[in-house]
C-alpha positions in Angstrom: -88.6 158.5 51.6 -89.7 162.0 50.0 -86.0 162.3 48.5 -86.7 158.7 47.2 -89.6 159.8 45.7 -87.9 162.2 44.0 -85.3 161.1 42.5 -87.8 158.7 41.1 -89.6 161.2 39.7 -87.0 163.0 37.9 -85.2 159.7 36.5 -88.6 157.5 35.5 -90.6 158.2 32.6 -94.5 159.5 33.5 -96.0 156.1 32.3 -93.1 154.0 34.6 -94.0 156.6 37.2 -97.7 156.0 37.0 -97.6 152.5 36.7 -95.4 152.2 40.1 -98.1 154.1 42.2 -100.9 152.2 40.4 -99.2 148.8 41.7 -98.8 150.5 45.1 -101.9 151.8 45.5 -104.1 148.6 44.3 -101.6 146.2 46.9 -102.1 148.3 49.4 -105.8 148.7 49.2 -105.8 145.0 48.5 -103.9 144.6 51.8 -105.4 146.8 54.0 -109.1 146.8 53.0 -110.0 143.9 50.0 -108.5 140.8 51.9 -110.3 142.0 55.3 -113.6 142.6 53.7 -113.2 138.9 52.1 -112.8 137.2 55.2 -114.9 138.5 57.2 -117.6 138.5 54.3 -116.4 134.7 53.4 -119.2 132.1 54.4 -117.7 128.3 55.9 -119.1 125.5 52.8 -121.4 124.3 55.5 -123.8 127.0 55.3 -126.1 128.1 53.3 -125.1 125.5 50.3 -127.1 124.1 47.9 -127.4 120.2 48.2 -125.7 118.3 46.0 -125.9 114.8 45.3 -122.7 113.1 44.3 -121.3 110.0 42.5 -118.0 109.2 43.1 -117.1 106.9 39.4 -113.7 105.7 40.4 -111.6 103.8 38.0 -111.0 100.6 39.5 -109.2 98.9 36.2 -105.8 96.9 36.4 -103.7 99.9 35.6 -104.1 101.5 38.9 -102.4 98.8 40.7 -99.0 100.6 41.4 -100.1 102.7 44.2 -102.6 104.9 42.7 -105.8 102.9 43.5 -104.7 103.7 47.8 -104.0 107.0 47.0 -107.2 107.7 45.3 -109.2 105.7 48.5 -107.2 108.4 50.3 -108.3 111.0 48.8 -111.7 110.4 48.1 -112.4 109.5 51.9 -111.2 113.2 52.8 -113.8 114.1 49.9 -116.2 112.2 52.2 -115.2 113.6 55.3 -115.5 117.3 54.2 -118.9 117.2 53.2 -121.9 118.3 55.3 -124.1 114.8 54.9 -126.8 116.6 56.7 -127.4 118.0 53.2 -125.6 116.2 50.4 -125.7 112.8 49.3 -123.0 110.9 48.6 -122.8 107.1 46.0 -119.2 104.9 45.6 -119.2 103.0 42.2 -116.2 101.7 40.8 -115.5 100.5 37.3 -113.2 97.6 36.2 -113.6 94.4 34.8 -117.6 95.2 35.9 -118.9 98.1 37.2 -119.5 98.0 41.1 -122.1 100.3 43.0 -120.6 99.6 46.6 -122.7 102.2 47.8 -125.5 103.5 47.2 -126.6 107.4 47.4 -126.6 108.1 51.7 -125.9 110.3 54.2 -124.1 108.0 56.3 -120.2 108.3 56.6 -119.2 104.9 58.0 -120.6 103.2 54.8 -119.1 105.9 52.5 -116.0 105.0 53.8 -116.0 100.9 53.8 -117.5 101.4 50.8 -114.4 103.1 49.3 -112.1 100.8 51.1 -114.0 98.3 49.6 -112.6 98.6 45.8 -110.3 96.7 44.2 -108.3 96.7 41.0 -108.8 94.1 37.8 -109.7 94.2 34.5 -110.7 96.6 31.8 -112.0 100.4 32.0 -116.0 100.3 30.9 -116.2 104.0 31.7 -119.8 104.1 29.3 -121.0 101.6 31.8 -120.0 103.4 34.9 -121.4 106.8 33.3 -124.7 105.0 32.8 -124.8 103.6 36.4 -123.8 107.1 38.0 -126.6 108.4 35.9 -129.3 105.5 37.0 -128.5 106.6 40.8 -128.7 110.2 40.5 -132.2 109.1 39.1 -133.7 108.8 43.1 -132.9 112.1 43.7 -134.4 115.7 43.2 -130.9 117.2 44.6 -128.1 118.9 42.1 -126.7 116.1 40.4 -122.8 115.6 39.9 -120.7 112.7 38.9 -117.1 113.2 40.0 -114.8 110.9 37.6 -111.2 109.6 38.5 -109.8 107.8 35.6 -105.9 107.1 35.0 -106.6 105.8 31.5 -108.6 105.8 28.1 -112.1 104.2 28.7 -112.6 100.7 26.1 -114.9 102.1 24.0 -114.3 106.1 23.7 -117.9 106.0 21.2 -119.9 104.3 23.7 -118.7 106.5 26.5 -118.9 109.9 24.5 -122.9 108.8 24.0 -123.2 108.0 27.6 -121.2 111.0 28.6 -124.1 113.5 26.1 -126.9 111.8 27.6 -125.8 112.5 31.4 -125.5 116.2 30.3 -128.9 116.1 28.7 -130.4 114.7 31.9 -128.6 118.0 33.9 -125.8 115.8 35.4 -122.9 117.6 35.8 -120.0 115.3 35.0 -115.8 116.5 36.9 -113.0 114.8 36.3 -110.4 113.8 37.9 -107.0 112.7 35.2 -103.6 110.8 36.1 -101.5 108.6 34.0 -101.9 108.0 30.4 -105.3 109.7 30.2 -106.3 111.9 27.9 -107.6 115.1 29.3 -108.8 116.6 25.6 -111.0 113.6 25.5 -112.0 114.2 29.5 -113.0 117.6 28.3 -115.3 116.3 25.9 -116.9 113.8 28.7 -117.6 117.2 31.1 -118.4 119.2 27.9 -115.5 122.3 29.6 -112.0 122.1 29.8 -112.3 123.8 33.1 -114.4 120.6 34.7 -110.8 118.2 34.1 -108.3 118.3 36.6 -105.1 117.1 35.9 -103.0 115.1 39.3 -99.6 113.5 39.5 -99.1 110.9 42.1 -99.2 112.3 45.6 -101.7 115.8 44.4 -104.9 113.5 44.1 -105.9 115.0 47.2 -105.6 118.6 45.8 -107.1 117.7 43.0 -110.4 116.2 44.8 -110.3 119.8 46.3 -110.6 121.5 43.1 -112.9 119.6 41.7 -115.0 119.8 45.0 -115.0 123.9 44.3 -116.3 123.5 40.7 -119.5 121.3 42.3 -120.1 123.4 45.6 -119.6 126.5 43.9 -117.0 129.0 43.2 -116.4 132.9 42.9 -114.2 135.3 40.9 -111.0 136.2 43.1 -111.8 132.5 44.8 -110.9 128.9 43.9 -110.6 126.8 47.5 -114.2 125.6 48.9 -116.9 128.3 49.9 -120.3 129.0 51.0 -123.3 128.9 48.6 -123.5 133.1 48.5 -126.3 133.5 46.2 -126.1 135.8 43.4 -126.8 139.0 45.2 -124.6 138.5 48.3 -121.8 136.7 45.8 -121.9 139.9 43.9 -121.8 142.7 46.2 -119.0 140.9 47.9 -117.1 141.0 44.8 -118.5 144.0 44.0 -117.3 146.1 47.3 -113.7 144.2 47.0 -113.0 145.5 43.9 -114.4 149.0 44.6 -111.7 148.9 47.4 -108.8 148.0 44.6 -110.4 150.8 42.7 -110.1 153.3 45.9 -106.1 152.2 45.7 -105.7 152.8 42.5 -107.5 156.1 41.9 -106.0 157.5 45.3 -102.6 156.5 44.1 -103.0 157.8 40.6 -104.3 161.3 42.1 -101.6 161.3 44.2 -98.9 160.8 41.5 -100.2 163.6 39.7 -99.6 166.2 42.0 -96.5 164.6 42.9 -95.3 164.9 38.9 -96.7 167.9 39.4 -95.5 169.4 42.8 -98.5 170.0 44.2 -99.9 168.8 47.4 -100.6 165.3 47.4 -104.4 165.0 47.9 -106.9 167.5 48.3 -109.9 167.0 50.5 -111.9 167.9 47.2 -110.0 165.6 45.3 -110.6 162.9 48.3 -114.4 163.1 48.1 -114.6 162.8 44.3 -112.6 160.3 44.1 -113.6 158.4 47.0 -117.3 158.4 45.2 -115.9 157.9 41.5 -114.2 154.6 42.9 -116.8 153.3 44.6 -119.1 153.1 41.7 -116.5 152.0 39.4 -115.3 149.5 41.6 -119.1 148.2 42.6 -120.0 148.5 38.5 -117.0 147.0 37.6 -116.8 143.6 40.1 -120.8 143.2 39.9 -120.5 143.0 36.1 -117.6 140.2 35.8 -119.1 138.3 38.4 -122.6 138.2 36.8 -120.8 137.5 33.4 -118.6 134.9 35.3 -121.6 133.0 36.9 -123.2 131.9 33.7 -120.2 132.0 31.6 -119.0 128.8 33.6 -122.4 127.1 33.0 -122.8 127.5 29.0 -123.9 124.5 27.8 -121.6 122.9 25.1 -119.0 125.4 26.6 -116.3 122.9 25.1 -117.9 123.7 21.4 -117.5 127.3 22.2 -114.0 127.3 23.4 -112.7 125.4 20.4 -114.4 127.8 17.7 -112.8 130.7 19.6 -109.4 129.4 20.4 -109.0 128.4 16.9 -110.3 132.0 15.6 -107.7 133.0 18.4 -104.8 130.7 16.6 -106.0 132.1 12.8 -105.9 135.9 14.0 -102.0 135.5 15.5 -101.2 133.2 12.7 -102.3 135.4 9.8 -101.0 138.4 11.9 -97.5 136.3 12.0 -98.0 136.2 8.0 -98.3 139.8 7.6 -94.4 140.4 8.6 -93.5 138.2 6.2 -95.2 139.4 3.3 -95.1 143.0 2.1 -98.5 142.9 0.6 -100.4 141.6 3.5 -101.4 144.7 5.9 -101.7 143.7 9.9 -105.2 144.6 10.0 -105.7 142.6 7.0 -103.6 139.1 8.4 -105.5 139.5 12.0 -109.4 140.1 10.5 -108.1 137.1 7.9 -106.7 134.8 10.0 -109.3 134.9 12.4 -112.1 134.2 9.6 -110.0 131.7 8.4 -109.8 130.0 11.9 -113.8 130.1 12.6 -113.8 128.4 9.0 -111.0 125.5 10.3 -113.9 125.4 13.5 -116.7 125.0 11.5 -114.8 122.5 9.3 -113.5 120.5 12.7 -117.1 120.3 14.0 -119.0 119.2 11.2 -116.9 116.4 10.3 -115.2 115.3 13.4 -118.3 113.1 14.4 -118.2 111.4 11.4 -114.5 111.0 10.7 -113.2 110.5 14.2 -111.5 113.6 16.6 -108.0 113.4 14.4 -109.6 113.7 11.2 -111.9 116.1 12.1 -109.0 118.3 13.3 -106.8 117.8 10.3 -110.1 119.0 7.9 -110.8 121.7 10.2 -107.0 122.4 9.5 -107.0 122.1 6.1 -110.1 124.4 5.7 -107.7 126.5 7.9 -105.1 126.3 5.6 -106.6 126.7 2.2 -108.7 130.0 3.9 -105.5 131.3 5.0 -103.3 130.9 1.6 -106.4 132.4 -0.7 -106.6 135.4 2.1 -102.3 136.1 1.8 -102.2 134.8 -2.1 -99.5 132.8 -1.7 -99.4 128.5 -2.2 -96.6 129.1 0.5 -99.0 130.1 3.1 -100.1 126.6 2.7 -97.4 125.9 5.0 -99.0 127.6 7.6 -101.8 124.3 8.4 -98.4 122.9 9.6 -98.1 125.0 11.9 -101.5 125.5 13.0 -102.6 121.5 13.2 -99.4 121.9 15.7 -100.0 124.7 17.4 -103.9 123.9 17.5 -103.0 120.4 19.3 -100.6 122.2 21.8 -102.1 125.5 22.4 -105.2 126.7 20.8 -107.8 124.0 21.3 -109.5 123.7 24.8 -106.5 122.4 27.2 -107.7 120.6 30.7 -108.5 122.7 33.3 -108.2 126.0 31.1 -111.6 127.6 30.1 -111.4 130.3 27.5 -114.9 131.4 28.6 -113.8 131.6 32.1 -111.2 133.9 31.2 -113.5 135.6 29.5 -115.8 136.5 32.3 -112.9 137.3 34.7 -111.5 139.6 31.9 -113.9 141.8 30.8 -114.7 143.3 35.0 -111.5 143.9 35.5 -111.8 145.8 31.7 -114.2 147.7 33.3 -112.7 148.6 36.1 -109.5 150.4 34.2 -111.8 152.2 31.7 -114.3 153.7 34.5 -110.2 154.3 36.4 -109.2 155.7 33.5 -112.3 158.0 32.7 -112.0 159.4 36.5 -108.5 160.3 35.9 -109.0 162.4 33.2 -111.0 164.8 35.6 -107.7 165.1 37.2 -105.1 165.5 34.6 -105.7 168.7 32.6 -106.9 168.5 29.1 -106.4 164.6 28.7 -109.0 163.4 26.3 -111.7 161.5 27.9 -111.6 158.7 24.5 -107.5 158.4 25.1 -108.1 158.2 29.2 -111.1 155.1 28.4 -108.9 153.7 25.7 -105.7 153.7 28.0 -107.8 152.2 31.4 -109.4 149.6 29.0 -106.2 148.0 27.7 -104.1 148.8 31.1 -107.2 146.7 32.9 -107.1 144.1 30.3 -103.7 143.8 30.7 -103.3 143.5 34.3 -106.5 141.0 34.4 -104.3 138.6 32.2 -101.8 139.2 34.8 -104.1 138.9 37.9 -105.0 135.2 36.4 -101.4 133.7 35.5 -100.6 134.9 39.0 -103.8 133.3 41.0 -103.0 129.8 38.9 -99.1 130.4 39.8 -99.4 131.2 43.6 -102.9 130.1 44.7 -105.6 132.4 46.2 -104.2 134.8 48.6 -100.5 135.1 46.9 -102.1 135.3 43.5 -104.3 138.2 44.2 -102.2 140.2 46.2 -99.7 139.8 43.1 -102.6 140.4 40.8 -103.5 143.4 42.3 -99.9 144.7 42.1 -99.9 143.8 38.1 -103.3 145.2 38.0 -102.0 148.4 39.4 -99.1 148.8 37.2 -100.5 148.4 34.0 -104.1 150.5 34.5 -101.6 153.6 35.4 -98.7 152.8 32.8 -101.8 152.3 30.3 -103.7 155.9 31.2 -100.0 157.8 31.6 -99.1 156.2 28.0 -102.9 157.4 26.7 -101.3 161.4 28.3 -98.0 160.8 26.1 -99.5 159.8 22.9 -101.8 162.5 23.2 -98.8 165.4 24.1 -97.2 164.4 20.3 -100.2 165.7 18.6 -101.4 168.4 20.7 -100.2 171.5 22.4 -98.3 171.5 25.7 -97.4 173.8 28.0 -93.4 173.2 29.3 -92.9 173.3 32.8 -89.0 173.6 33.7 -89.1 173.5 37.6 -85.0 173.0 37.9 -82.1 173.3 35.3 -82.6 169.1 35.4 -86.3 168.7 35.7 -89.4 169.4 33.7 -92.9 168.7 33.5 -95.1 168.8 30.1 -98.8 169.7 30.7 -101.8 169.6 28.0 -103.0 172.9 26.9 -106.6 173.0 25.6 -110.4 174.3 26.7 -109.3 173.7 30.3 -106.9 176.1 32.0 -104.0 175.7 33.4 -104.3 177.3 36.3 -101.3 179.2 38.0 -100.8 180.1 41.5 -100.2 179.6 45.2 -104.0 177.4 45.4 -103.8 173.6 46.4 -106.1 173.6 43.3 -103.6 175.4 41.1 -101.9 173.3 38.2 -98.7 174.5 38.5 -97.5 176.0 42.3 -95.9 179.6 42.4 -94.7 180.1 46.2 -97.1 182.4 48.5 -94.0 183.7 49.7 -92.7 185.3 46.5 -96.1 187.5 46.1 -98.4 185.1 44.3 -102.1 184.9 45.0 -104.0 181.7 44.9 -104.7 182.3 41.3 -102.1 184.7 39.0 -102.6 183.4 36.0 -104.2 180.7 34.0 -103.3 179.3 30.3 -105.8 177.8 27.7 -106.2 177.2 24.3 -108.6 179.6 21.9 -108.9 177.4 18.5 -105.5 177.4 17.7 -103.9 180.1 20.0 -102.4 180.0 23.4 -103.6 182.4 25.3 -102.3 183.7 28.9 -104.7 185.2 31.4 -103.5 187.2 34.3 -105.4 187.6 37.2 -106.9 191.6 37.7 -105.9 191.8 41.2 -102.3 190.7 39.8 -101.8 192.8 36.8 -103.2 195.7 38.3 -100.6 195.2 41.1 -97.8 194.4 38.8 -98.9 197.1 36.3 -99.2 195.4 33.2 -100.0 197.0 29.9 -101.5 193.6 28.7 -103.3 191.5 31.0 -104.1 189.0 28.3 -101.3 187.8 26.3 -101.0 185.5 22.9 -98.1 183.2 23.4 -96.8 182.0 20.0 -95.0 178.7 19.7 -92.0 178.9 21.6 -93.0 181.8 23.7 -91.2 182.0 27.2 -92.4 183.3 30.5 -91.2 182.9 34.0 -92.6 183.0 37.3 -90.9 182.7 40.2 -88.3 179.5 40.1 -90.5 178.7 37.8 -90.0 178.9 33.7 -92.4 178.4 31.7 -92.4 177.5 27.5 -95.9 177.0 25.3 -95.0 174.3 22.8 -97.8 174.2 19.8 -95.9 171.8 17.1 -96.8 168.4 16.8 -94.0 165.4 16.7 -94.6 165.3 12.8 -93.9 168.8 12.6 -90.6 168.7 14.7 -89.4 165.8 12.9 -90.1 167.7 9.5 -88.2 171.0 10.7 -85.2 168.3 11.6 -85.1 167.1 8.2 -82.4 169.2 5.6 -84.1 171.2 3.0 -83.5 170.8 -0.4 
């Protein structure tokens, strides 16, 4: 395994290098620690819940005659059977040719059940009228109020239904859908008000999809999507908050560790065990507490659906006019993103100021056009005209609020994990020598932003347990690829100090206010064997303004009788020590490249 280790070492680049331990480290701690503490910390959905009182609006029209209408009894009797009727309440109405309240809000199972088993398919879909009957039960009760809507089809009158659908929201009903079929689940989004209340099923996953939507209504947390306990805001986020100071733990203990690996030192001090131990904990606790207080009410903004569509279209501009910016010589990056994403809010605004009195299509294609014309004034071109093409496309397909996708959610989930790699990253730079504390931040920031994008495509891919522990891996990787890239980009502009351990492998360290400490200490920089004379410390290596300077220990020169115990090492300057050769390197990439190029 060490010669494994190794060989990786000498063949992988520092940021690959990093970036492996990072993924090791987090799926490890992830294994070993974060998945134990979550369920043993996890609390059953029967206690401690908040009560929730619950319609089921079930489309009982002529369309769902081929099977589904079974399937969806099915389903919805397991709904019935999971609950904990010594606290929730439960209604059956079903909508077809009329609207049918076969039961009304109880607590008794048997009459849940018949009632379900009681619907039958004919006629039309008046989903406004079955909104307004959900709404008139939920009136008899002081519980949480939820309708939970399965529809295979567009209702007869999407006006009436969007006005029926507002006023159950003003009245704090909390509409979930439930899509199959030909139904639109852009327009479902507008019934719930969030894209992340619609669940899309295919014939035989209406059962899975009653479980989802049974986690949005009895509650959900940030590395959980299946059914839990009611944990209350301060248990829910010290849960969350000691799980991902675990993950943190992982990942600071393997980063550490693949320092002084790089390095050759020994692996982990019992200093460097306690600091970071304490570093991680805080980060990890700071970190988790903060996205799971932003996730809480990020997931109950009203008119979250409003939201998501001015951002995902500012979203669309910014890559679009971005996209532009290759294209056209005198349109600068910076310029296309901070256009194109103006130019998107104004396609929003344009979208929802018209779109109630035009109708949804031709609010979209103003709020396109808006889009268009901002974008072709901002690059000076008719051609970028072109462009609304593309983005009343794109918007449809991509950029507007998609079922069951909440940008906000994202959001929320995003910006702890964010946390977590800038706090990783500012703790490594305690441990690397001379790497900026802005460049270690800046690296963590972006590696944790990364890997949270990563942690959520795997969760939706794999589920709960499979997505996190591949999340945690991705996590990993990119907060120590990110912080070992911040190292790199910093070594082109600064001085380094050249560590040639072997004819065929090297090691570059910063130079700067911090020495570089040489010597036979476990707290030395770079080892010289105890073996071969060297004291703990013999030497160290720092920068004075612009000079390198070399600082031999007294004990040490005075044994080695040196005329000049401190030395000025000049760019290019050579010393070795042991096995170990040494070269001080002051010229920046920009100057190298310029001493490359042929004069005259």
């Amino acid at each position: 395994m060490q010669t494994l280790f190794n060989q990786l070492r000498q063949k992988l680049s520092k940021p690959i290098l990093f970036g492996l331990y990072g993924a090791m480290g987090c799926l490890l701690a992830t294994i070993l620690l974060g998945e134990p503490l979550l369920a043993l910390t996890k609390l059953p959905p029967s206690i401690q819940q908040t009560p929730q009182a619950v319609v089921l609006l079930i489309d009982a029209s002529g369309s769902m005659s081929d099977g589904k209408l079974d399937e969806v009894k099915s389903a919805a009797i397991g709904f019935v059977q999971r609950r904990d009727l010594s606290q929730d309440r439960l209604a059956v109405i079903g909508f077809g040719r009329t609207v049918n309240t076969t039961s009304s809000l109880t607590a008794n199972p048997n009459t849940l059940q018949s009632a379900i088993a009681s619907l039958s398919y004919r006629g039309g879909t008046p989903m406004a009228q079955g909104i307004q009957a959900a709404v008139a039960e939920l009136q008899s009760t002081s519980l949480n109020r939820n309708i939970l809507l399965f529809t295979d089809g567009a209702p007869d009158s999407q006006t009436f239904t969007s006005i029926a659908a507002q006023s159950a929201r003003n009245r704090n009903v909390n509409i979930v859908a439930v899509a199959t079929g030909d139904a639109d689940t852009n327009y479902l989004a507008k019934l719930t008000g969030d894209p992340s209340l619609v669940f899309y099923a295919s014939s035989g996953d209406f059962d899975q999809a009653f479980r989802d939507a049974e986690a949005v209504i009895f509650g959900k947390q940030l590395v959980e999507s299946e059914p839990t306990g009611d944990y209350g805001l301060v248990y829910a986020t010290l849960r969350i908050g000691g799980w991902t100071a675990l993950l943190a733990i992982g990942i600071s203990f393997a980063l550490i560790i693949g320092q002084n690996h790089y390095m050759r030192r020994r692996l982990l001090t019992s200093r460097e065990g306690s600091l970071s131990t304490g570093g991680s904990l805080t980060a990890g606790l700071i970190a988790g507490s903060v996205g799971q207080l932003l996730f809480l009410p990020v997931t109950s903004i009203p008119n979250a659906g409003v939201i998501e569509g001015a951002i995902n279209w500012t979203l669309a501009g910014a890559i679009l006019g971005g996209g532009l910016s290759l294209f056209l010589p005198t349109l600068k990056l910076y310029q296309g993103f901070l256009g194109g994403s103006i130019s998107g809010a104004l396609g929003a605004g344009g979208l929802l100021l018209t779109a109630n009195f035009l109708g949804d299509f031709l609010g979209r294609l103003v709020g396109t056009l808006v889009f268009g014309l901002s974008i072709s004034r901002m690059a000076g071109c008719l051609v970028a005209l072109g462009a609304t093409v593309a983005a009343f496309v794109v918007g449809q397909s991509l950029f507007l609020p998609i079922a069951g996708i909440s940008t906000l959610d994202v959001i929320g989930r995003i910006v702890g994990w964010a946390i977590l790699g800038t706090l990783v990253g500012g703790g490594t730079s305690f441990f690397v020598p001379n790497l900026k504390l802005s460049r270690a931040l800046f690296g963590g920031s972006v590696g944790g932003t990364l890997g949270a994008t990563g942690f959520l495509m795997a969760a939706a891919v794999f589920g709960d347990l499979p997505g996190r522990l591949t999340g945690a891996g991705i996590l990993g990787f990119c907060i120590g690829l990110m912080i070992a890239w911040a190292e790199n980009e910093q070594l082109s502009t600064q001085a380094y100090l050249l560590v040639r351990w072997t004819p065929s492998e090297q090691t570059k360290i910063l130079l700067g206010r911090k020495p570089v400490l040489l010597g036979s200490s476990a707290d030395a920089h770079v080892y010289l064997r105890q073996d071969q004379g060297y004291p703990p410390v013999t030497a160290k290596i720092y920068q004075e303004g612009e000079t390198v300077v070399l600082e031999f220990d007294q004990d040490y020169a005075g044994q080695k009788k040196m005329k000049k115990r401190i030395q000025e090492l000049a760019d290019g300057a050579t010393r070795k020590l042991g096995d170990v050769a040494l070269e001080v390197n002051t010229s920046t990439d920009r100057d190298r490249q310029n001493l490359k190029k042929p004069s005259g």
